[in-house]
N, C-alpha and C positions, 0 to 999 in steps of 0.2 A: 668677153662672152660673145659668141659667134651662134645662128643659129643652124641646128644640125637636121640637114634636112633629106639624108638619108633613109629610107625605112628601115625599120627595126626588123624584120621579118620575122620568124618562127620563133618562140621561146628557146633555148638553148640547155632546156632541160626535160626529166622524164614527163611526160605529159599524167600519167596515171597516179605519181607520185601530188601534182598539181592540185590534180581532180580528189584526191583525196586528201588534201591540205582544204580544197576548196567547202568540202563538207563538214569539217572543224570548223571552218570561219562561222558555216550558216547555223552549224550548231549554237558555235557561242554568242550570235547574233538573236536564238530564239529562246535565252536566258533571261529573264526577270531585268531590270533597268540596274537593281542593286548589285546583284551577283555577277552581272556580266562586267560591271564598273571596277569590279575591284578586284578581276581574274588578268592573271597574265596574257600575254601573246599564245593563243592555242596551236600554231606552228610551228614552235622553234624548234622541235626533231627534222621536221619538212625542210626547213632555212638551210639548217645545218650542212642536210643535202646535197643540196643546191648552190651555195656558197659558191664553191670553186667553180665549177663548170660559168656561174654567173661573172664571177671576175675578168674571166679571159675572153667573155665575148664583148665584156662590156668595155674591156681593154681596145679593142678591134674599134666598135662602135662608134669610141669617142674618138678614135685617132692615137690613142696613148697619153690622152689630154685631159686636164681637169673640164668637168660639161661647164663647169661656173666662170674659173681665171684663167681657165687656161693655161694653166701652168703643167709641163712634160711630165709624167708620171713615169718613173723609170724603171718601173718595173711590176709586176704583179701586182708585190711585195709593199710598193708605195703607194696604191690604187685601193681606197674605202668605198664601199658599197653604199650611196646615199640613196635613201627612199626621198624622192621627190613631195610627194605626200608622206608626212613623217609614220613612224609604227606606229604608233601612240600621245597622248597627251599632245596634239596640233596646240600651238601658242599663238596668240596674235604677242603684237609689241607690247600691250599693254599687260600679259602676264595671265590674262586669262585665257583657258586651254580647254580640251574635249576628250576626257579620256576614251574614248568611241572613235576620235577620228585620230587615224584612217587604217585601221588592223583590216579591214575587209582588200585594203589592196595588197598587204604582207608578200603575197608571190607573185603579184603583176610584173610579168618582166618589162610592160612599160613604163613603171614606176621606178623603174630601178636607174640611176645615174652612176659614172665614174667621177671621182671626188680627188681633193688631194685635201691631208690632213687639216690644213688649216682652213680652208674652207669645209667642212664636216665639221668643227671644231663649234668654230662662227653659227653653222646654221641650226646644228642639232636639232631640236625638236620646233621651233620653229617654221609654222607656213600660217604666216595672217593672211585674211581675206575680210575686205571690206565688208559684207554682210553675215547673212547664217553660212553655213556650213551643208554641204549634200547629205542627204537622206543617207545614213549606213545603208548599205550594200548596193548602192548606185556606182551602175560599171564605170571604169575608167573612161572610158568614150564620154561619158555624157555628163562627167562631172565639173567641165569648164562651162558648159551651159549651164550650170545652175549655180556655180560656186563663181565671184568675183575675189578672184585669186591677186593679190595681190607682189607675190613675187614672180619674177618672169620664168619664165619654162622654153629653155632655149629650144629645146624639141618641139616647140610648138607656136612660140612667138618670135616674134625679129627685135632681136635685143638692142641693136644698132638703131630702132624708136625710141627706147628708154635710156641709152647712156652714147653720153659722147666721151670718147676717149684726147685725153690732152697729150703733148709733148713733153709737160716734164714729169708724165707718168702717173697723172693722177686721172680720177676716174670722176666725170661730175652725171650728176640726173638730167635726165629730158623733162622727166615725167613721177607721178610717184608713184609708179610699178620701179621707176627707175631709182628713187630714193630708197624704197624699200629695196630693194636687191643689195646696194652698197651697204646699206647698214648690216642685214639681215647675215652679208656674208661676208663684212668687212674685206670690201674688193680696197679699198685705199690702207689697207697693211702696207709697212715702211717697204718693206723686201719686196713686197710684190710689186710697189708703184717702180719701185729702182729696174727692179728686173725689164716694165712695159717702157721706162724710157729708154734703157739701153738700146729693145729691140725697136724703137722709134729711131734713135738716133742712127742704127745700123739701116733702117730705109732707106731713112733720107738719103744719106752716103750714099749709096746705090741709083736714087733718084736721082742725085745732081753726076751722079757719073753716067747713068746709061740715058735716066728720063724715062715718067711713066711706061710709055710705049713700050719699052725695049727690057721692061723688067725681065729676066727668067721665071717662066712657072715655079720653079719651086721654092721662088720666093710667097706664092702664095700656097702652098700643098698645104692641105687639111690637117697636116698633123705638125707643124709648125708651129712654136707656142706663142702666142699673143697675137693671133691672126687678126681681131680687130686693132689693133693698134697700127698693124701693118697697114691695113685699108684707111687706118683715118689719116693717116701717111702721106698715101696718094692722093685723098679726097684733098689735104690740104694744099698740096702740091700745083693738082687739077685747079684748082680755086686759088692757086697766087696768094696764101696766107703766108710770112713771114717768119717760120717757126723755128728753123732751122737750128739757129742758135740757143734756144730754150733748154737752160739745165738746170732750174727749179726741181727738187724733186720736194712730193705736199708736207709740208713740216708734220713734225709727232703731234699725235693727238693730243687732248689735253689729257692731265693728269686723274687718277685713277679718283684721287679724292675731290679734285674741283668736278668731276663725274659724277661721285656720288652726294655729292651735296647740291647740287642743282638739276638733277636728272635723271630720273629714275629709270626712264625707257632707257636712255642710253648706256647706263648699268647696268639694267637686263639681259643685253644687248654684248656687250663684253665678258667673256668669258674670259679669264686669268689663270689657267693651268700653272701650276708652278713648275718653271725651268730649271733653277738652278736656284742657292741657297749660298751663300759666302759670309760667315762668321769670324768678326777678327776682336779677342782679348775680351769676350765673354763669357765670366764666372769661369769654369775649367779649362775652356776652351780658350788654345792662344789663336789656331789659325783652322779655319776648317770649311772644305766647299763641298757639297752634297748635290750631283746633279738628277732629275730625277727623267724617267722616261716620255715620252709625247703622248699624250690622250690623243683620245679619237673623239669621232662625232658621235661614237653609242657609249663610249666607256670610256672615263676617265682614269686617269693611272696610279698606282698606289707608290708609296715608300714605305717597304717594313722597318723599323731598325731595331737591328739584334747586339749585344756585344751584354757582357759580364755587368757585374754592379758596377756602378760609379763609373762607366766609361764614358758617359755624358749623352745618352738618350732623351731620358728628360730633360737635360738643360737643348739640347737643338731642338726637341719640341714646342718649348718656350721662348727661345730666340725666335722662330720662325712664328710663331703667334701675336711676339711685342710687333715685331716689325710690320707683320700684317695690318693689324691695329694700328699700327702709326704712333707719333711720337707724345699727345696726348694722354690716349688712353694708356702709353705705357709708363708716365710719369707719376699717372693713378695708384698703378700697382707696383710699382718698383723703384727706387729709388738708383739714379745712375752708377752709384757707390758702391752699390749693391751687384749691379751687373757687373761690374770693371773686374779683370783680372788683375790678383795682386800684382805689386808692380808692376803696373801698365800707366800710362798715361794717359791715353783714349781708346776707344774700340768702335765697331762699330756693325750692323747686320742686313747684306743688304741682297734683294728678294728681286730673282730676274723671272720672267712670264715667256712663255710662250705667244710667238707672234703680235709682242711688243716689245720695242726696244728699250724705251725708259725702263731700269727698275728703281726699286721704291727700300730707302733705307735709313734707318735712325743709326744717330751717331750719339757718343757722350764720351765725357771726358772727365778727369780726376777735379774732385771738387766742384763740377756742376749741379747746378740744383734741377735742370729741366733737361730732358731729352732733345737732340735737335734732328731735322731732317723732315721726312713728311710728315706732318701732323696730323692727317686725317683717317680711317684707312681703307686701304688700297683693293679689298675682296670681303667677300663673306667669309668670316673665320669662324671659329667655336672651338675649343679646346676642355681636355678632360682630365685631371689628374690618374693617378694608377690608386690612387685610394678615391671608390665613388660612392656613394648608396643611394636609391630610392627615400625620394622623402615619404613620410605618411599622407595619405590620402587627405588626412586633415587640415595638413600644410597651406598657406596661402600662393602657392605659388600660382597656381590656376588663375589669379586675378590678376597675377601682377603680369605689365606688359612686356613683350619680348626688346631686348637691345635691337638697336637700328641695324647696326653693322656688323656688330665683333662682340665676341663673350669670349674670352679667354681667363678669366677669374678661375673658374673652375680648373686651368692650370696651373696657374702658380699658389693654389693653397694647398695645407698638409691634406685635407679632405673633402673631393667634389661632392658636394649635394646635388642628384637628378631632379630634378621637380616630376611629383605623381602628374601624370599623363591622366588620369580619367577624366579630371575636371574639362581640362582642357580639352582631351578632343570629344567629350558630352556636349560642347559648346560651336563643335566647327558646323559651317553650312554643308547641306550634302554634297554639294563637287567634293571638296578638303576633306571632308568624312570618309569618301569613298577612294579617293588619292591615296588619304593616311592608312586606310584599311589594305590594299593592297600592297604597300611596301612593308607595312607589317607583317604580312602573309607571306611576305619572301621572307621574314627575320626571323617568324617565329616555327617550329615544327609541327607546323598545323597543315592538316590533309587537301589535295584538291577538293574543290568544292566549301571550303570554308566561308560563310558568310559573317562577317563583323558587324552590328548592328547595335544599336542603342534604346535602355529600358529603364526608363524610372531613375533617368541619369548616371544607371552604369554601361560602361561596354562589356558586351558579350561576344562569345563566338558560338557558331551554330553549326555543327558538320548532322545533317539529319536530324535525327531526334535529339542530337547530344546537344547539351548547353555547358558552355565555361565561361567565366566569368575573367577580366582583366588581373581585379584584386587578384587572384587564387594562384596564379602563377607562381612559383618560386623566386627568390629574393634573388639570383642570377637572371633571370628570363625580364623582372621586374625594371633590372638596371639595364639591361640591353634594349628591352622597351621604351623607359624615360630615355636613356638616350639618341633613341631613335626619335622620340615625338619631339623633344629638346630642339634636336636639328630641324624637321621640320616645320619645329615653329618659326623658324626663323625663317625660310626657303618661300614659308607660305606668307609670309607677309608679301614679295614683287611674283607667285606665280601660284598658280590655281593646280597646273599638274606637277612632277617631280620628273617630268621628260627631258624638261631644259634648265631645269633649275640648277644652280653651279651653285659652291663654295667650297672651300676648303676648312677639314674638318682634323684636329688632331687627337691624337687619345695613348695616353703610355698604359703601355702593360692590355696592349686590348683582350689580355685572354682574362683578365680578372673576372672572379666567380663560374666562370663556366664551365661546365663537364666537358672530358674531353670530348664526345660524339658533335657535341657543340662548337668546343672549338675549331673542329676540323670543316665547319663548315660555314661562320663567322664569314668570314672574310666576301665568300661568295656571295652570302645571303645580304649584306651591307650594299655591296657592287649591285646587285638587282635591285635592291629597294631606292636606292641614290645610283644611280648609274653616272652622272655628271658630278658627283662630286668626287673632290680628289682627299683622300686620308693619307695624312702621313702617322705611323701608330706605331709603335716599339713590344716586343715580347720578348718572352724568354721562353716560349714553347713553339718546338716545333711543328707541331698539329697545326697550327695557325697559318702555317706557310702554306697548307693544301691549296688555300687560293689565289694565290700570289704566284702573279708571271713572273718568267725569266725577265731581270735585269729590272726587279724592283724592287731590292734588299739592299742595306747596306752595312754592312758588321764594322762595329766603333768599338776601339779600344784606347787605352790609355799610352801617352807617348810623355817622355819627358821632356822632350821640347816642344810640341806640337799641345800638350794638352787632351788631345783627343785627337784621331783619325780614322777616316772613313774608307775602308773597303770594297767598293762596289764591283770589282771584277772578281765575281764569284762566280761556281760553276751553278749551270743552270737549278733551279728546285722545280718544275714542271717534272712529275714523274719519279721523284726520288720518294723512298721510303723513310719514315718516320726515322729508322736505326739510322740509317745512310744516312740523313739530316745531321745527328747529332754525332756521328762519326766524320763528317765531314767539314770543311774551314768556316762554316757556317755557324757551329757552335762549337767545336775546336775538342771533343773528347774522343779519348784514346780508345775507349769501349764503352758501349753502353752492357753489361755487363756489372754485378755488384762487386766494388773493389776487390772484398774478401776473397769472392770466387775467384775474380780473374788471378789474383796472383795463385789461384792451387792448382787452375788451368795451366798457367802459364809453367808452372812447376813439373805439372804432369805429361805437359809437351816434352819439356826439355828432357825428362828420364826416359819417354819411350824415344828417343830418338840415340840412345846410351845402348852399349851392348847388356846383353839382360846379366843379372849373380841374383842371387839372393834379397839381398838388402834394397834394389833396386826394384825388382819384384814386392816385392813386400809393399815398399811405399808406394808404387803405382797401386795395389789394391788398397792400399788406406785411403790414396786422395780421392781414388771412384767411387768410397762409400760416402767422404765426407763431401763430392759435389753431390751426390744426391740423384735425383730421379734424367734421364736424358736430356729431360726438355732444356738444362741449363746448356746441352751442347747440342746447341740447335734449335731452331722456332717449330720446325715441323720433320716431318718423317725423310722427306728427303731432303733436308740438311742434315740431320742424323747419318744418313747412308754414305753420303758427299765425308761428313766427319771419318767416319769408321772406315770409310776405304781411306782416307789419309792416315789413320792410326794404322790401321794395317801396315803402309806402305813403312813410317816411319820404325814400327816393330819390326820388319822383314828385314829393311834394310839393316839396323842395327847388329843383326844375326850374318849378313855378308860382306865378306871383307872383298870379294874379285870386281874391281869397276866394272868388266862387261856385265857379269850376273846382276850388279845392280842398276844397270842401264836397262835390263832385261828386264827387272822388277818394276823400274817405273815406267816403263811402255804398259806393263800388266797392269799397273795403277791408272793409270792415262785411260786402259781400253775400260775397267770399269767403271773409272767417276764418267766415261762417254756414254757407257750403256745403260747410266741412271737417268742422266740428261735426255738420255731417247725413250726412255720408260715415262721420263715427266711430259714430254711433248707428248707421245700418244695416249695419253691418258686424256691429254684439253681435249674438249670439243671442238670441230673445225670451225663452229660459230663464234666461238670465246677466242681466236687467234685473231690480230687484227687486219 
C-alpha cells in the first residue's frame, strides 16, 4: 500500500444525475429511526448509472493498481468498485455494525476505490473505528475529524507509518491502524506475500547491479505493482541491512478450525468463499470436482445444480456439508460405511477456498468406525433437505439455542423441519430486529415502504393503514421465511448486520413450495437479503435460473464409470427464455411442447412439405382440427405469422418441381418472414430498445 497523492479532481459522472441521487439520500435520511433501518440503498437506479464511467476513471486514478496490495488490475474487467466507507451495515472487528453507516456517501466519488477481488473479498463491509461513528449526513471532508478510523485510507494517510514491508514478503504492523489494515484486508495472503517477495528479490538484483543511485525511474513509475516493497528495498539497501538472501515466504495461516475454536474475531475476519469441491468414492459418486466462480466484495457467488433424478445433486450437497462440518460432526450423522462407494476401499471429500491455500477434508475407509481429517469445521455451514416444513408456532424451537458453527442435520434427513421464526425474532434486540426485517423485505413480496414491527409478541408488517401478520402467510412464503431467519440465526450470533456476515448455506430442490412468480425471483431476493453468503442449491425448474449468472450452474448426470459428472461449460442463462432453458443442454428436452402434439406437429410438417392428392389433403385438415386453436403453433401473434409464412413456403414448394422457381419461392419467403421482423421492430417503442 502506497499513498495516492494525486488529486481526484471532477466526479467523472453526470452531475444532475448526483444531485438527484443526493435528494433520495436526504429523503431516506428524514425517515423515522425504524423505517429508514430496514430500507434498502435508495440509489441503486443512480449506482447503476454511474458504474461504468466510475470504473475507467478509477482505473487511471489508481494507476491500474489495487488502492490496498497493489496488485495490477488487468483490466476493467478485473477492477471492483470498493466504497472506502462501506454502503451499509459498517462492522467493527467485533461484529457489531450501523445499518445508517455510511448510505449518505453511496455516490461520493471520493469514497470510491480500485480494488482487486481478493481484497474486496477480505474487506467487504467492514470499516472499524475506534470510537462512535459520524453523524449521517456529515460530508466526506469532515468525517476524519470526527471519526477515529481505524483503517488506513491510502488517499489520505502515509501508509509506509503503519506497515513495514519484509523481504520474504510478508507484511508486519507499525501501529494498530497498521494491524488493522492486515487483518481487515488480509494483505499476508500466501499469493500475495510470494508475489511482494519476488518483486523484492528483482530490486535487489537491480541494486547490487546498478546501486540505488543509478536505478532507472521506471523502476519506481506509479503504476508498477508493489511499489512499497520496491522502496523498502532501497530503504534497506540505504541502511546496509542484510537481506538479500531472505527467501522465507510467511508460512499458511492456521487452520480454519484452530480459528474457530480459539477466535472468534479472527473467524469474522476470514471469509472462505468456496473454490473448488473434489469428491472421490462417495455414496454414487466414484470421482467428481465442482469448481465454483470468484465472489466479490458485494456479492457472493452461487452454484445451481441441475441434472435428472438420481444423478447425485443431493449426495454433493451433502458431501460438501460433512466436509464443511468437519470430521466430528460428520461421524454424528453418518456412519463411514455409509458414505463409501460399494466396492471402494477409501474415499474421500476435499474443500479448496478462495485465497487460501490449505483446503479442508475428511477421509474414511472400509470398516472404519470414525471419519478422519479435520475434525473441526472449516466455515459457517447450514444445509436443507428438498423435503422441508415450517414448524408450528407452538414448537419449542424459539428457546432452543442456535449450533455454534454448522447445522447440516436438516440435510441428511428424509424431512427438514424449519423452526417458526416468530418467537425468535419477537426476541431480537432492535439493531437484529431491524437487520432481520430488511433482508426479509428483499424475500418476501412486500411493497416499498413496508415497516416490520412487533405487537403483543407477534410480527406484523405495515404498508399504510394495511396490517399482515407473520402467521398469515402461506405454507410456501412460511418456509422460505423460517428458512431465512434459521440462517440468520446463526450469522447473528458473530455480527449485528448481514453486510459482512459470510457462510455458506446449502438447500436441494430450492424451488420447493413456490409459485412460479416466486420462483423466478427466489434466487435474487436470497442474493440481497445474504449478499455474502455463498448457496450452493439444486432444482429441477427453470424459473429458478432467472437469478443465476453466467458460469454458476452445473448439470450432473449419471456416468458408468465416473458415478456422476459435472458439466459446467454451459452456454450462458443470463437472458435466455424459460422455453430456451428447457430446450437447451441445461435441461436437455427436445420440445417443450406436450408429447401428444408434437408428434401431430411433427406429422403435419412432414405432409405439407409432400406434393398435395387427396388423402394428403384430407389429413392435413384432420391434424389442424385435432391441434386445436393456434396458440399451440406459436406463443404469440408473430410467431404465428413467422409459422404461416413457413407453411406457406413448405405448401408452395411442394406444388413446384423447376429449382429456379423454387429458389424464387423462398427468396419470396425470406422477403416476408423479413417484413414481419420490420413490422415487430417498429411496433417497440424507441424507449423499450436497449
Amino acid at each position: 500500500m502506497i499513498r495516492i497523492d494525486t488529486p481526484r479532481g471532477p466526479p467523472p459522472f453526470n452531475p444532475a444525475m448526483i444531485e438527484r441521487g443526493r435528494a433520495k439520500i436526504e429523503r431516506h435520511y428524514r425517515l423515522d429511526d425504524r423505517t429508514r433501518r430496514q430500507q434498502k440503498n435508495p440509489v441503486e437506479d443512480e449506482w447503476h448509472a454511474i458504474r461504468g464511467d466510475t470504473a475507467v476513471a478509477l482505473m487511471t486514478f489508481f494507476h491500474g493498481k489495487c488502492a490496498y496490495c497493489e496488485s495490477v488490475l488487468r483490466s476493467i474487467s478485473n477492477l471492483e468498485i470498493d466504497r472506502f466507507r462501506p454502503l451499509s451495515g459498517a462492522s467493527n472487528l467485533t461484529g457489531e455494525g450501523s445499518l445508517d453507516h455510511y448510505t449518505w456517501l453511496a455516490l461520493e466519488w471520493g469514497n470510491f476505490y480500485a480494488s482487486c477481488a481478493p481484497c474486496n473479498r477480505a474487506k467487504r463491509s467492514l470499516f472499524p473505528v475506534k470510537a462512535g461513528r459520524a453523524p449521517p449526513l456529515t460530508p466526506l471532508e469532515a468525517i476524519d475529524e470526527l471519526e477515529a478510523a481505524l483503517l488506513i485510507d491510502p488517499c489520505r494517510d502515509e501508509p509506509h507509518l503503519h506497515l513495514e514491508f519484509n523481504p520474504d514478503g510478508s507484511v508486519r504492523a507499525r501501529t494498530e491502524r497498521g494491524e488493522t489494515a492486515i487483518k481487515v484486508l488480509n494483505l499476508n495472503r500466501t499469493e500475495l506475500a510470494r508475489a511482494r517477495h519476488l518483486v523484492y528479490r528483482q530490486t535487489w538484483a537491480a541494486i547490487e547491479a546498478l546501486g540505488v543511485e543509478a536505478l532507472p525511474d521506471g523502476v519506481f513509475a506509479k503504476d508498477r505493482p508493489h511499489l512499497a516493497v520496491v522502496r523498502a528495498a532501497c530503504l534497506d539497501a540505504v541502511e546496509g541491512r542484510p537481506v538479500a538472501t531472505a527467501k522465507a515466504v510467511p508460512k499458511e495461516e492456521r487452520s480454519a478450525e484452530q480459528v474457530m475454536a480459539s477466535d472468534d474475531e479472527a473467524f469474522r475476519l476470514t471469509a472462505r468463499p468456496l473454490r473448488q469441491v473434489e469428491i472421490e468414492n462417495f455414496k454414487l459418486i466414484r470421482h467428481l470436482v465442482l469448481d465454483f466462480p470468484s465472489s466479490s466484495g458485494e456479492e457472493a457467488s452461487w452454484l445451481m445444480l441441475l441434472g435428472e433424478n438420481a444423478s447425485g445433486k443431493s449426495t454433493v450437497l451433502q458431501a460438501i456439508g460433512l466436509a464443511l462440518a468437519g470430521a466430528e460432526e460428520a461421524c454424528r450423522l453418518v456412519r463411514p460405511s455409509q458414505a463409501l462407494t460399494e466396492g471402494a476401499e477409501s474415499g474421500f471429500i476435499r474443500v479448496h477456498f478462495w485465497d487460501h491455500d490449505e483446503p479442508v477434508e475428511i477421509r474414511f475407509h472400509r470398516g472404519a468406525r470414525q471419519f478422519e481429517g479435520n475434525q473441526g469445521p472449516s466455515a459457517i455451514v447450514l444445509g436443507y433437505g428438498a423435503l422441508r416444513y415450517p414448524e408450528p408456532r407452538r414448537g419449542r424451537s424459539g428457546k432452543s439455542a442456535p449450533p455454534r458453527f454448522s447445522k447440516i442435520a436438516p440435510l441428511l434427513r428424509p424431512v427438514a423441519r424449519i423452526p417458526h421464526p416468530g418467537r425468535w425474532l419477537s426476541g431480537l434486540d432492535d439493531i437484529h430486529f431491524d437487520a432481520a426485517a430488511r433482508a426479509l423485505q428483499s424475500i418476501l413480496p412486500v411493497s416499498d415502504g413496508t415497516v416490520m414491527s412487533r405487537e403483543k409478541g407477534k410480527v406484523i408488517f405495515k404498508v399504510g393503514g394495511h396490517v399482515s401478520r407473520l402467521g398469515d402467510l402461506s405454507a410456501g412464503y412460511q418456509t422460505v421465511v423460517g428458512l431465512s431467519a434459521d440462517i440468520m440465526r446463526l450469522l447473528f450470533e458473530r455480527w449485528q448486520t448481514l453486510s459482512s456476515a459470510t457462510a455458506i448455506v446449502l438447500v436441494d430442490e430450492i424451488d420447493a413450495h413456490l409459485h412460479p412468480r416466486w420462483k423466478m425471483r427466489i434466487v435474487k431476493s436470497l442474493r440481497e437479503a445474504f449478499p455474502l453468503v455463498q448457496f450452493v442449491a439444486s432444482t429441477h425448474d427453470p424459473l429458478v435460473l432467472r437469478g443465476v449468472r453466467n458460469g454458476e450452474v452445473a448439470l450432473l448426470r449419471r456416468d458408468e464409470q465416473a458415478g456422476a459428472v459435472a458439466d459446467q461449460q454451459l452456454p450462458p442463462v443470463e437472458g435466455m427464455q424459460v422455453d430456451e432453458l428447457l430446450t437447451s443442454r441445461h435441461f436437455g428436452l427436445e420440445s417443450t411442447l406436450d408429447p401428444a402434439v408434437e408428434l401431430l406437429l411433427n406429422e403435419l410438417y412432414h405432409l405439407q412439405s409432400l406434393p398435395s392428392d387427396p388423402d394428403r389433403d384430407a389429413r392435413i385438415a384432420q391434424l389442424k382440427a385435432q391441434v386445436g386453436d393456434k396458440e399451440s403453433l406459436g406463443r404469440n401473434r408473430r410467431e404465428q405469422l413467422m409459422l404461416e409464412a413457413a407453411d406457406s413456403y413448405l405448401q408452395s414448394r411442394s406444388a413446384v418441381a423447376d429449382p429456379a422457381k423454387r429458389q424464387q419461392l423462398k427468396k419470396s419467403t425470406i422477403a416476408r418472414l423479413q417484413s414481419i421482423i420490420d413490422d415487430t421492430v417498429r411496433a417497440v417503442p424507441p424507449e423499450a430498445v436497449p
